[in-house]
DRENTI-276060 format. One line per 3 residues: number of its first residue (from 1); their letters; for each residue z, y negated, x of N, C-alpha, C. Coordinates in steps of 0.02 Angstrom, whole numbers, padded with zeros to 5 digits, always signed. Layout:
<recs>
NUM> a> Z/Y/X/Z/Y/X/Z/Y/X | ...
</recs>
This chain:
<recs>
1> xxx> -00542/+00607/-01212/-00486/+00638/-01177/-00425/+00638/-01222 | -00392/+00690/-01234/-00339/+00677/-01274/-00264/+00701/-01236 | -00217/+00706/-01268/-00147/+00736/-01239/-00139/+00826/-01259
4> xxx> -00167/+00821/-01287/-00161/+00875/-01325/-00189/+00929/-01361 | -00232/+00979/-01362/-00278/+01014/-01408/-00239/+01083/-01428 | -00222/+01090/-01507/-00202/+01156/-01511/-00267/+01206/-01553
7> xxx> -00278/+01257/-01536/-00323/+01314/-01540/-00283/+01351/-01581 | -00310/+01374/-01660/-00291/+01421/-01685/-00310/+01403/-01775 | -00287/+01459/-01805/-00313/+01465/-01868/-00277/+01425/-01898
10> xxx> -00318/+01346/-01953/-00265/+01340/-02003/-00264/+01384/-02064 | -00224/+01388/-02090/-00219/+01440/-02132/-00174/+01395/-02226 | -00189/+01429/-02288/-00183/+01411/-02334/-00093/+01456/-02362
13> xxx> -00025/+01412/-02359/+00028/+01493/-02381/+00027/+01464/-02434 | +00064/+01526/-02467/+00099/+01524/-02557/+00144/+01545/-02506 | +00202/+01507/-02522/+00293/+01503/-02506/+00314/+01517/-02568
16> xxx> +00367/+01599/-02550/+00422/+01597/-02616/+00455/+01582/-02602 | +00508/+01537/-02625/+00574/+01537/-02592/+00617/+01567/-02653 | +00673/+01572/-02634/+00726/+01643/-02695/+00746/+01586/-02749
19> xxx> +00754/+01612/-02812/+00762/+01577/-02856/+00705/+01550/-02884 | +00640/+01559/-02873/+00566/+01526/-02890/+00537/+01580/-02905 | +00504/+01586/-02959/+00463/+01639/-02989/+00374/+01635/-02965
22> xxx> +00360/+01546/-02953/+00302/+01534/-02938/+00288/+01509/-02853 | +00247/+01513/-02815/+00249/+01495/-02743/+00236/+01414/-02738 | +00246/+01405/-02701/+00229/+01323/-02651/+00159/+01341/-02619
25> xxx> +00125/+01293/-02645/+00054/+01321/-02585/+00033/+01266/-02551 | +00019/+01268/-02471/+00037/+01219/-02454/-00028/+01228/-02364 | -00043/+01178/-02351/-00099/+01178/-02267/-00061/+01224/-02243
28> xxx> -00060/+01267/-02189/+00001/+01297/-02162/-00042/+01325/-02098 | -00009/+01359/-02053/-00030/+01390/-01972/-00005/+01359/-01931 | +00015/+01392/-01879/+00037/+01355/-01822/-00004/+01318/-01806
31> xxx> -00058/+01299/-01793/-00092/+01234/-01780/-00070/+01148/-01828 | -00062/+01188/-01878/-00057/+01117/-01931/+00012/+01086/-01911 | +00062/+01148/-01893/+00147/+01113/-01898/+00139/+01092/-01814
34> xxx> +00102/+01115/-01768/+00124/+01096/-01689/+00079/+01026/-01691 | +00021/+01024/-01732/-00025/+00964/-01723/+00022/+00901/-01756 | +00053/+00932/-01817/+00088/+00874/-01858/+00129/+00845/-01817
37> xxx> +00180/+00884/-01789/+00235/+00866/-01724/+00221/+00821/-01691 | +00146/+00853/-01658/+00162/+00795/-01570/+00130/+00741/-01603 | +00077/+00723/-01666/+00075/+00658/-01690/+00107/+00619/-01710
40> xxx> +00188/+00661/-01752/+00225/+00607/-01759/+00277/+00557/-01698 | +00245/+00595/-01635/+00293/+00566/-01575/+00210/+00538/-01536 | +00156/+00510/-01575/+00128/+00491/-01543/+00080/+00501/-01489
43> xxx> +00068/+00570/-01488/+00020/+00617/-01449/-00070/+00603/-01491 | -00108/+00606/-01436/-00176/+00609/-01471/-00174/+00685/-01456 | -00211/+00696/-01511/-00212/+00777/-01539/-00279/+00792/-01580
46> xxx> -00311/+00849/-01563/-00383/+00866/-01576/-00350/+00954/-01606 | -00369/+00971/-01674/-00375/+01034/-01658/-00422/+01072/-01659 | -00442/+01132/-01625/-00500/+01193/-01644/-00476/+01238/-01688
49> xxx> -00515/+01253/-01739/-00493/+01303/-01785/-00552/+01322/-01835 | -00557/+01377/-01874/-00605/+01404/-01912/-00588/+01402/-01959 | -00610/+01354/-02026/-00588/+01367/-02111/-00656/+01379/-02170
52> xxx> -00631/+01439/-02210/-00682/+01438/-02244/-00701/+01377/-02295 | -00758/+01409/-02339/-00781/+01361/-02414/-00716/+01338/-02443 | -00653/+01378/-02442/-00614/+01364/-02495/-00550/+01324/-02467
55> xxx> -00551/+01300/-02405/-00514/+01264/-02393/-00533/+01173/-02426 | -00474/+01159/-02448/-00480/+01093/-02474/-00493/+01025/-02444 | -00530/+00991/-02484/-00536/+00936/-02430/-00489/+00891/-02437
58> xxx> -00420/+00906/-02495/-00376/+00865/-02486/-00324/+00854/-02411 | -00332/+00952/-02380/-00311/+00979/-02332/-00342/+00930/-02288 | -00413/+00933/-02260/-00430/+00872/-02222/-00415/+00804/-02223
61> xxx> -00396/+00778/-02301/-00383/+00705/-02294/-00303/+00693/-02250 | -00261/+00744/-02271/-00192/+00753/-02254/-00207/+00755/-02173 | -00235/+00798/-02130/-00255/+00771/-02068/-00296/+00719/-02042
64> xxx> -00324/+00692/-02045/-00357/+00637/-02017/-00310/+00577/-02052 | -00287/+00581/-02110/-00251/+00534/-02130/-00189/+00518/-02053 | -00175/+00566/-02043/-00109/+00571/-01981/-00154/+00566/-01903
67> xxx> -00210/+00545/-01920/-00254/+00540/-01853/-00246/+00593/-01815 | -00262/+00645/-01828/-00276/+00713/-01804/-00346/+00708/-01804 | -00383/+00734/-01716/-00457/+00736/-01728/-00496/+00812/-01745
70> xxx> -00546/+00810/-01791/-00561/+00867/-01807/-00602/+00903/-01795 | -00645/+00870/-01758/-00703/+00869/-01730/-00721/+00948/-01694 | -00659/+00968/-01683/-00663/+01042/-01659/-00662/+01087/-01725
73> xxx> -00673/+01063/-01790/-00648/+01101/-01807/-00721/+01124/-01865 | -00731/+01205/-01886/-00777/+01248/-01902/-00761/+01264/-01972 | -00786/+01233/-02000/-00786/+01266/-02095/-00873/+01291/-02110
76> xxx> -00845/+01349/-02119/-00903/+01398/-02151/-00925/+01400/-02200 | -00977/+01428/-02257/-00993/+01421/-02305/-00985/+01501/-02361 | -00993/+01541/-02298/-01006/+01622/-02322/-00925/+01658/-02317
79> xxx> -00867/+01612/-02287/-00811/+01645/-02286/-00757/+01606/-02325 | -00684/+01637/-02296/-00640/+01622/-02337/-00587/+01582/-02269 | -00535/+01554/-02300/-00506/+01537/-02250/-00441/+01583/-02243
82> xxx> -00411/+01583/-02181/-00336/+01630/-02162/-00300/+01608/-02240 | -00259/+01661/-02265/-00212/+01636/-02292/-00156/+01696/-02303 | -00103/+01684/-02309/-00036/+01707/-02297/-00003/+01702/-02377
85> xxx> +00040/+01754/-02368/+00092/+01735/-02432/+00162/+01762/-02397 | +00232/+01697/-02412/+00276/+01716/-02382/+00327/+01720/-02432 | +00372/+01771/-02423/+00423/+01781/-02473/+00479/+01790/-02438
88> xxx> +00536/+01730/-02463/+00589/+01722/-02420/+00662/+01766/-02458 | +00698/+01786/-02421/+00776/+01848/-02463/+00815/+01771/-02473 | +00849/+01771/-02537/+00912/+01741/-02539/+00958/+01709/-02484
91> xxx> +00948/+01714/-02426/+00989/+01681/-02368/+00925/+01665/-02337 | +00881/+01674/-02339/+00833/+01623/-02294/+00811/+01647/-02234 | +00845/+01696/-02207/+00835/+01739/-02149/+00809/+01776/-02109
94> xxx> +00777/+01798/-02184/+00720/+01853/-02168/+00661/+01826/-02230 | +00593/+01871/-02217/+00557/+01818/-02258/+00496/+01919/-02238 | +00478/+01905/-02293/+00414/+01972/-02289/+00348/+01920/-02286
97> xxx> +00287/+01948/-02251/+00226/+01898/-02247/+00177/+01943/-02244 | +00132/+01916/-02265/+00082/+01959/-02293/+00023/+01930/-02272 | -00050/+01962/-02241/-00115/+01909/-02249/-00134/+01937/-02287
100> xxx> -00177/+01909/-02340/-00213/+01891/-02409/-00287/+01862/-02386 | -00304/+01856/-02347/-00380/+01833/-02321/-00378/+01815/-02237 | -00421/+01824/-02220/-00437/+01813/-02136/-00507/+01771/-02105
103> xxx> -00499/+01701/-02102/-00570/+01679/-02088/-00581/+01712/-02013 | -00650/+01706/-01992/-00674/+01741/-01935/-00660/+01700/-01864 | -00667/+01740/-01819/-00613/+01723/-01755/-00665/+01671/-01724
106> xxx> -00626/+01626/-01706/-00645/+01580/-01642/-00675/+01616/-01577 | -00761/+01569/-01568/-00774/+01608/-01512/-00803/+01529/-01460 | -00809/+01564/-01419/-00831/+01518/-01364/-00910/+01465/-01394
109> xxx> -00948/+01509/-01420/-00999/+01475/-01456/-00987/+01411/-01488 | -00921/+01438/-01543/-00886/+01373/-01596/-00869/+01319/-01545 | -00842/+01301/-01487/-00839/+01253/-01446/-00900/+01230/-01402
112> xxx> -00950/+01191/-01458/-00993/+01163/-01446/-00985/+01080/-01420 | -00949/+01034/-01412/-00933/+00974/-01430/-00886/+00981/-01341 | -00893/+00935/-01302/-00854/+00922/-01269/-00773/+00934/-01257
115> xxx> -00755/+00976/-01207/-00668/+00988/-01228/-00637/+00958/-01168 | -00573/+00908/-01147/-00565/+00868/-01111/-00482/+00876/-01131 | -00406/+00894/-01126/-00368/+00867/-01145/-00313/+00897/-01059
118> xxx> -00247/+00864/-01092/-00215/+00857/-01017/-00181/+00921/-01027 | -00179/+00962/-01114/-00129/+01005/-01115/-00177/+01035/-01207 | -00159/+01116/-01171/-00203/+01144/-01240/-00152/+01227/-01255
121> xxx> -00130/+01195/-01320/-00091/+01234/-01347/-00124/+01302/-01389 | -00130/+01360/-01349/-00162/+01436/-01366/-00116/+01446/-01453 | -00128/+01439/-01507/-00077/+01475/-01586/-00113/+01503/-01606
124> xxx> -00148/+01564/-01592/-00174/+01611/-01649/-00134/+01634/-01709 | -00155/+01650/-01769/-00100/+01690/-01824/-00112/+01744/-01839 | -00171/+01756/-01837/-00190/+01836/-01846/-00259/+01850/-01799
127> xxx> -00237/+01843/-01739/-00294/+01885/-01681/-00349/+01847/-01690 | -00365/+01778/-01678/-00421/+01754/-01715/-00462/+01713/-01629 | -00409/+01721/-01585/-00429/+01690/-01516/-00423/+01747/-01458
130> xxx> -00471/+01764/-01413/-00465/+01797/-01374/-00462/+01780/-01318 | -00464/+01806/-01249/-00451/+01807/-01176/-00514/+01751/-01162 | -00581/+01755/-01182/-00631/+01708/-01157/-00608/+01646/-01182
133> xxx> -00594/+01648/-01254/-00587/+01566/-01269/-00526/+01532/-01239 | -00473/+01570/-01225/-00431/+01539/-01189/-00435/+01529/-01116 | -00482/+01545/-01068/-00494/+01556/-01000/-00556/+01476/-01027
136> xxx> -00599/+01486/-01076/-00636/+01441/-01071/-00619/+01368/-01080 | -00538/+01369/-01116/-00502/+01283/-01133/-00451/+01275/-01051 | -00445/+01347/-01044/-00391/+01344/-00964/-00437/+01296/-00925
139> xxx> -00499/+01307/-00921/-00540/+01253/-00876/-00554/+01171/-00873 | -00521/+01166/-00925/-00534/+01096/-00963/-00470/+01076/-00990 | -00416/+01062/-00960/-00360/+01054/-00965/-00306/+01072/-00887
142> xxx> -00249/+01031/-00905/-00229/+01049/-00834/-00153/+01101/-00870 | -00131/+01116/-00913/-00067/+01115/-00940/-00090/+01182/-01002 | -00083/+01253/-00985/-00096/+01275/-01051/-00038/+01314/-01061
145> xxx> +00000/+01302/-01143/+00037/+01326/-01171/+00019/+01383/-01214 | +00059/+01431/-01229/+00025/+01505/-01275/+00117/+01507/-01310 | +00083/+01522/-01373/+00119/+01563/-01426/+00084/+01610/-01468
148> xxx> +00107/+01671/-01445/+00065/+01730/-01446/+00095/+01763/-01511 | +00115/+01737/-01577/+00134/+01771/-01608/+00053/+01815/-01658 | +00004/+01785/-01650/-00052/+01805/-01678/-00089/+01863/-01658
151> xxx> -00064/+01891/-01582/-00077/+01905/-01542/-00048/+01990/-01541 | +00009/+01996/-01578/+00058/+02039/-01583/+00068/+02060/-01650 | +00014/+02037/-01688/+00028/+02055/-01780/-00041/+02104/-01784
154> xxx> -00014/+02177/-01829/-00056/+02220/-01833/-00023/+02206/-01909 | -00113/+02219/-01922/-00116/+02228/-02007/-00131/+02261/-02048 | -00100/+02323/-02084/-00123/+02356/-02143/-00169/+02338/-02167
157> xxx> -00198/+02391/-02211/-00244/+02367/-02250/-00250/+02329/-02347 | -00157/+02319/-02340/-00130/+02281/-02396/-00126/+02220/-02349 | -00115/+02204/-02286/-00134/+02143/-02273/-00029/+02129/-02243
160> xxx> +00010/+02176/-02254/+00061/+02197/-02218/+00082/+02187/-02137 | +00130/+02159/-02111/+00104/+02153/-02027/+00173/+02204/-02002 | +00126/+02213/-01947/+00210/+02259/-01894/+00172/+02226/-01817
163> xxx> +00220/+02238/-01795/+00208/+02192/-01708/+00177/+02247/-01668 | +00135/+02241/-01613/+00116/+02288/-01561/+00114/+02255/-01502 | +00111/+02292/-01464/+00120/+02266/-01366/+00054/+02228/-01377
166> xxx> +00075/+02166/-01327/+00019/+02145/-01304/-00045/+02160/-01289 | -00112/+02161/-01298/-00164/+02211/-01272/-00184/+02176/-01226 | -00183/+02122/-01205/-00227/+02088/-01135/-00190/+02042/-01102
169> xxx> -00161/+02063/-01063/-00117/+02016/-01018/-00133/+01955/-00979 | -00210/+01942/-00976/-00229/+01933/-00936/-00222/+01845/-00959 | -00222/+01836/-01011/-00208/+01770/-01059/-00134/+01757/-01023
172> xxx> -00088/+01786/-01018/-00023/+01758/-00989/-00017/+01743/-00934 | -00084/+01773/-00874/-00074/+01735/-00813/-00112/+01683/-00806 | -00143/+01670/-00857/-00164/+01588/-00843/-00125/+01534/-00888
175> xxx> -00064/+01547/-00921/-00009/+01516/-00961/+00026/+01489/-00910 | +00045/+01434/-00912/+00122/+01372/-00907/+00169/+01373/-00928 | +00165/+01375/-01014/+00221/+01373/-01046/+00210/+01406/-01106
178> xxx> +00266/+01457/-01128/+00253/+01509/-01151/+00313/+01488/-01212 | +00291/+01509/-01270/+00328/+01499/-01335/+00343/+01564/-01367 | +00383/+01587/-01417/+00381/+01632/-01449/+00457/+01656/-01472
181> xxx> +00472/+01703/-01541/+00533/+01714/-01552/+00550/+01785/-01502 | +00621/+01801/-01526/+00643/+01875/-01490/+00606/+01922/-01467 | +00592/+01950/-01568/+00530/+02011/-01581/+00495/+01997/-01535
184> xxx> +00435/+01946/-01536/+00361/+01932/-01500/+00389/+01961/-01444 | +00437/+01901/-01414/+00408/+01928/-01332/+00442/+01982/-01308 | +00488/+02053/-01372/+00490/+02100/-01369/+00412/+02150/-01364
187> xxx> +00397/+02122/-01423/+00326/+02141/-01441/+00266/+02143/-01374 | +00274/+02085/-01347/+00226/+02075/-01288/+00239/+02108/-01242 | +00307/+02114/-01213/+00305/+02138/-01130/+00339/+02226/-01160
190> xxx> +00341/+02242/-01216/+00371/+02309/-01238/+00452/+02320/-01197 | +00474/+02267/-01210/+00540/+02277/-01175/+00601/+02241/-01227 | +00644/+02279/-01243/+00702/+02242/-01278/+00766/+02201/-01263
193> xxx> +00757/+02209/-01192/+00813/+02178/-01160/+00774/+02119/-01146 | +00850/+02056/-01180/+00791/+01988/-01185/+00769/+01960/-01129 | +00841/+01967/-01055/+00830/+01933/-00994/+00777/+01979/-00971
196> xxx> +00767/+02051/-00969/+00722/+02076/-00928/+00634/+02064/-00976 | +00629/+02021/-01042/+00589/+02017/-01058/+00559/+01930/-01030 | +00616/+01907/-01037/+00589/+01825/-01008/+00550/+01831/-00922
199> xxx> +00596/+01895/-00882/+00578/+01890/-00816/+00517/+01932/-00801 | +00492/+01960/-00851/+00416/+01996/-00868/+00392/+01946/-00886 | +00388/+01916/-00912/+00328/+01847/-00947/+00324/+01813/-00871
202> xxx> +00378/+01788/-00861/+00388/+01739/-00787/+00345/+01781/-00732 | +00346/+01843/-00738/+00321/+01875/-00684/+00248/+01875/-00676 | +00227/+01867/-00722/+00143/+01840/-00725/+00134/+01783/-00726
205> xxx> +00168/+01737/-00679/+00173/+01674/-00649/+00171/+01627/-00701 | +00202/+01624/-00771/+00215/+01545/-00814/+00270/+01553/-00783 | +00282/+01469/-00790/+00328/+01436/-00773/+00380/+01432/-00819
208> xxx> +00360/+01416/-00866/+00426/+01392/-00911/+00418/+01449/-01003 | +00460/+01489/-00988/+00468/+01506/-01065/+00517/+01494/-01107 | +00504/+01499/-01181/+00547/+01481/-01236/+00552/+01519/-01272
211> xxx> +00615/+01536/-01283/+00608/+01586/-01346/+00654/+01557/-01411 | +00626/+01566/-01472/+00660/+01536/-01516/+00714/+01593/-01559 | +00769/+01554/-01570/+00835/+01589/-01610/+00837/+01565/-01674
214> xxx> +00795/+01539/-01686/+00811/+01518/-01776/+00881/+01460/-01773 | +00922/+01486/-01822/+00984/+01432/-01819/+01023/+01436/-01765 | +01031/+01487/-01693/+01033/+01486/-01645/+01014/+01448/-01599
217> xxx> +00961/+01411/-01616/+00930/+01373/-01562/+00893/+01411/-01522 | +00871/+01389/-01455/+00830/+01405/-01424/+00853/+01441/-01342 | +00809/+01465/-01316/+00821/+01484/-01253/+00775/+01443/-01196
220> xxx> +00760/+01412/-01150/+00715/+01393/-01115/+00753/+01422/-01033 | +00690/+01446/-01032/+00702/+01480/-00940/+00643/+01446/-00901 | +00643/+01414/-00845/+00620/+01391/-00796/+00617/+01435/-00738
223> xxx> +00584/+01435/-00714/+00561/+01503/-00660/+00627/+01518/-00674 | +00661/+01571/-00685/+00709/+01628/-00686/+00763/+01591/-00700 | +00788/+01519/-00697/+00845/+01460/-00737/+00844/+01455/-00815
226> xxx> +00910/+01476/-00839/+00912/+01508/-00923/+00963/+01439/-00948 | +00926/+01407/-00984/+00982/+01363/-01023/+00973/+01361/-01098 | +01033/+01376/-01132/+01041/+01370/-01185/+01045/+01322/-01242
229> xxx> +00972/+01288/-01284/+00980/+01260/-01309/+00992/+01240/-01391 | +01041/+01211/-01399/+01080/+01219/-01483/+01014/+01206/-01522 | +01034/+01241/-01584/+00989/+01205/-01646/+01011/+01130/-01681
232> xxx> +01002/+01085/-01686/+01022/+01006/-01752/+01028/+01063/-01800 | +01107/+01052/-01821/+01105/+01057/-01876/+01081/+01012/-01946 | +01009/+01042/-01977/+00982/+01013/-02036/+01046/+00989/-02108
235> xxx> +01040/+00938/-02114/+01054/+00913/-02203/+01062/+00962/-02233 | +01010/+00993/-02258/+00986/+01042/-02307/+00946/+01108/-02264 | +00957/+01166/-02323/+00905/+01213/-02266/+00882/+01241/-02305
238> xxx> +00802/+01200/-02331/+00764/+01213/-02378/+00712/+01280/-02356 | +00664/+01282/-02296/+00607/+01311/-02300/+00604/+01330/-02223 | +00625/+01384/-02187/+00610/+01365/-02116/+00557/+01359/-02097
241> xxx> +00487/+01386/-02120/+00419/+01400/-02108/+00424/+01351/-02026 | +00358/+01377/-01996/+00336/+01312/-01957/+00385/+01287/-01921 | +00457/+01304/-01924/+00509/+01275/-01877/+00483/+01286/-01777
244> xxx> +00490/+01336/-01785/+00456/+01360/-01690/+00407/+01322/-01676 | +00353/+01309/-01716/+00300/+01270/-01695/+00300/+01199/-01709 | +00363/+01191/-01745/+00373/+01104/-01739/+00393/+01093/-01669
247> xxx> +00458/+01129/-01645/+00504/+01140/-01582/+00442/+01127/-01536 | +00370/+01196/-01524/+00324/+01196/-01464/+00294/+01120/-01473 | +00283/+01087/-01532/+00238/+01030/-01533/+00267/+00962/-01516
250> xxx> +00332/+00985/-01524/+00365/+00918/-01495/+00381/+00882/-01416 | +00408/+00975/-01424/+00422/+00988/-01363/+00367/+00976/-01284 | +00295/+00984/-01322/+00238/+00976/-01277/+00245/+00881/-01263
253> xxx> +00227/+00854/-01323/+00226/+00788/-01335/+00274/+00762/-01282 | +00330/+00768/-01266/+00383/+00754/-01215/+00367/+00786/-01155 | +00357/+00830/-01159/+00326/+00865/-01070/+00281/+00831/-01052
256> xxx> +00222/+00808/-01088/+00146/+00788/-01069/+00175/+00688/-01057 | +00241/+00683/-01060/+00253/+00621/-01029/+00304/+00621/-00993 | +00288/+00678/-00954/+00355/+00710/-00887/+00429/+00675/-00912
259> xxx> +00427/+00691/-00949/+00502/+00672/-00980/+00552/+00748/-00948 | +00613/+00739/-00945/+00671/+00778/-00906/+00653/+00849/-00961 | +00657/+00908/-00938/+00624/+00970/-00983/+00681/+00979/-01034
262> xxx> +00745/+00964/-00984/+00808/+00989/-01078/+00795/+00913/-01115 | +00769/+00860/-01115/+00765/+00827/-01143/+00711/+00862/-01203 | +00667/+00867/-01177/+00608/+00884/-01210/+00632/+00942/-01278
265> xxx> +00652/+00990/-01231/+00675/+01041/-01282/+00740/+00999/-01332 | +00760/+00950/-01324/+00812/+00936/-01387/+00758/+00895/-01424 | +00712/+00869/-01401/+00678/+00827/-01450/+00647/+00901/-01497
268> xxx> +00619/+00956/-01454/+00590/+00987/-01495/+00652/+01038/-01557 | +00719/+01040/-01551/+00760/+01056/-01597/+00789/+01007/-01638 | +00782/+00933/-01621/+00794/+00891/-01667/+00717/+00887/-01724
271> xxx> +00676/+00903/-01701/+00611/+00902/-01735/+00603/+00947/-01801 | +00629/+01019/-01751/+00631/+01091/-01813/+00677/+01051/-01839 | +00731/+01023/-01850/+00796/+01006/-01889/+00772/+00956/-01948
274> xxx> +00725/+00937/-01954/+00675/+00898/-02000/+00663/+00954/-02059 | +00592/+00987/-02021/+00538/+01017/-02057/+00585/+01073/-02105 | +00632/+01099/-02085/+00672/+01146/-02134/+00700/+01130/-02183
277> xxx> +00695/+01060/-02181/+00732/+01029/-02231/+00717/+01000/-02320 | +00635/+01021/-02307/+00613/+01024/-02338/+00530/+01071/-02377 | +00509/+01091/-02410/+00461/+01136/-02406/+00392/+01119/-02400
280> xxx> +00343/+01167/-02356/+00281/+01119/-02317/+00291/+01090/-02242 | +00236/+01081/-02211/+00232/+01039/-02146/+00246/+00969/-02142 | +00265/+00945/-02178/+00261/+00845/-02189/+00334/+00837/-02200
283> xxx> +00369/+00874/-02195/+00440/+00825/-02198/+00482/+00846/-02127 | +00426/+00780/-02048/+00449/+00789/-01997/+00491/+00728/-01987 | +00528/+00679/-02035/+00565/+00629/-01987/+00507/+00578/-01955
286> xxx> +00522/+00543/-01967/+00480/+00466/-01891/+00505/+00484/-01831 | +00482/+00473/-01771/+00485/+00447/-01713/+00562/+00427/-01709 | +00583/+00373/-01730/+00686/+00338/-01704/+00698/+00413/-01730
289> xxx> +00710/+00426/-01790/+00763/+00488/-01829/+00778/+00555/-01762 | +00699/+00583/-01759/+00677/+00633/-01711/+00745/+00625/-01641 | +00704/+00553/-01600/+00765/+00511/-01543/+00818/+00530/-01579
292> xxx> +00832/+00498/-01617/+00914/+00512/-01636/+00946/+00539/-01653 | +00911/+00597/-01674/+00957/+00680/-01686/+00949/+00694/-01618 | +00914/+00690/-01563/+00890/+00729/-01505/+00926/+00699/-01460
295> xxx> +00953/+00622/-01442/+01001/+00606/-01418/+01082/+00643/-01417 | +01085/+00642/-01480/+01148/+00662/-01494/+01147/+00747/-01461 | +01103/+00790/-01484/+01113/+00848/-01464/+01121/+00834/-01378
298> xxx> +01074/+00809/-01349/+01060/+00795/-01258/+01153/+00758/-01232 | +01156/+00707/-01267/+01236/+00689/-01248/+01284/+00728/-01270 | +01294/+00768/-01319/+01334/+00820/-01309/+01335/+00872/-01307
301> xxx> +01278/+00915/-01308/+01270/+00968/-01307/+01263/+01000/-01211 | +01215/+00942/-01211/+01201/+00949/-01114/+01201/+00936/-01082 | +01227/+00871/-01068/+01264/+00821/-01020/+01313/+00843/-01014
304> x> +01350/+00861/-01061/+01433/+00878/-01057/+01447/+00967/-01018
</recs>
């Protein structure tokens, strides 16, 4: 039984950042940065995911080293694994991304092994989970979260992405808690107006959505209740990669111990306020640091 299971591709990036002629290459996917999260606040965490021959087994030592269970997880012999290349502009702001390889999609088959958790986090990155496999973890869990950015990426055949409407809705009415930036859940409900896009998601009965602002911070709406939550301002603002899915992974980790929900969400922006700070998934802060940027934001940001 665990706290936690996130579903989705890990994936291999080359990070440019401006001023670097050569990339950072580094574990990467929303599974690796939301799994890294809720372990460092102490969550048991299992992930499902598909990696080819060429994923490293240093990549595996780096998870199980952090007691991440893997047991869900599918390395092939005849494929390749997801991998991405991201290239960030001079301010950090914008970033072009590219897929460069696609391991093959998660199917209901691949979940051979017992699935049992209290809360199962849906992160596809490039279309790799569909409507069955998520209806099939909805059963075996009481708590399912979706960040559908995988969901909404159409890909050239240079491997180029542009966003498209949602194609199957039917994944959002069995969602709880719903993650995602502006675009997406422009992308999903085909609507640009942000309140009439949060009250389209809500309307297919989740409860709680989030939408992320980058150095803005965040938005969290509770059945149709909008509160605005700040970003920690980071030290340094090295790499944002993986920021949103530090925020969802933390943020779960604190929900799945009914902790107060704006609490939750400052732990999960004191969390992103880490990982940017440096380049890669591993520079999340301990457990006190996390508390103690997340205090500070909760006492003055939202108490007051």
């Amino acid at each position: 039984m665990f706290d936690l299971i996130v579903a989705g591709h890990l994936s291999i990036d080359s990070i440019f950042l401006p001023e670097r002629h050569t990339p950072f290459t580094f574990i990467g996917g929303s599974a690796t940065y939301v799994s890294l999260a809720a372990r460092r606040l102490d969550t048991l965490v299992s992930i499902i995911s598909k990696v080819g021959k060429d994923f490293s087994k240093a990549y595996l030592w780096l998870l199980q080293k952090e007691e991440i269970d893997l047991s869900g997880l599918v390395k092939t012999e005849n494929t390749s694994t997801t991998r991405f290349e991201l290239k960030y502009e001079s301010n950090l702001s914008k970033r072009t991304l590219s897929l460069k390889c696609r391991a093959p999609r998660i199917t209901v088959e691949d979940l051979q092994k017992p699935v049992l958790s209290n809360a199962v986090h849906i992160a596809p990155i490039a279309g790799e989970i569909g409507y069955e496999v998520a209806e099939y973890l909805k059963k075996r869990c009481e708590i399912m979260s979706l960040d559908p950015q995988g969901l909404v990426r159409n890909f050239d055949l240079n491997g180029k992405i542009s966003l498209k409407k949602l194609q199957d809705n039917r994944i959002l009415e069995i969602t709880n808690i719903y993650k995602s930036s502006i675009k997406e859940i422009q992308a999903v409900t085909g609507l640009s107006d942000l309140k009439e896009a949060i009250k389209a998601v809500h309307d297919f009965g989740v409860e709680t959505v989030i939408v992320t602002l980058g150095a803005k911070g965040a938005i969290l709406s509770i059945e149709g209740t909008t509160y605005n939550i700040p970003a920690y301002k980071p030290k340094k603002f090295v790499d944002p990669t993986g920021a949103g899915d530090v925020f969802i992974g933390s943020f779960l980790a604190e929900y799945l111990r009914d902790k107060e929900i704006l609490w939750c969400a400052c732990v999960g922006s004191s969390a992103a306020s880490f990982v940017v700070e440096a380049v890669g998934p591993l520079s999340l802060g301990d457990k006190i640091e996390i508390f103690r940027r997340a205090r500070r934001l909760y006492e003055k940001e939202i108490k007051e």
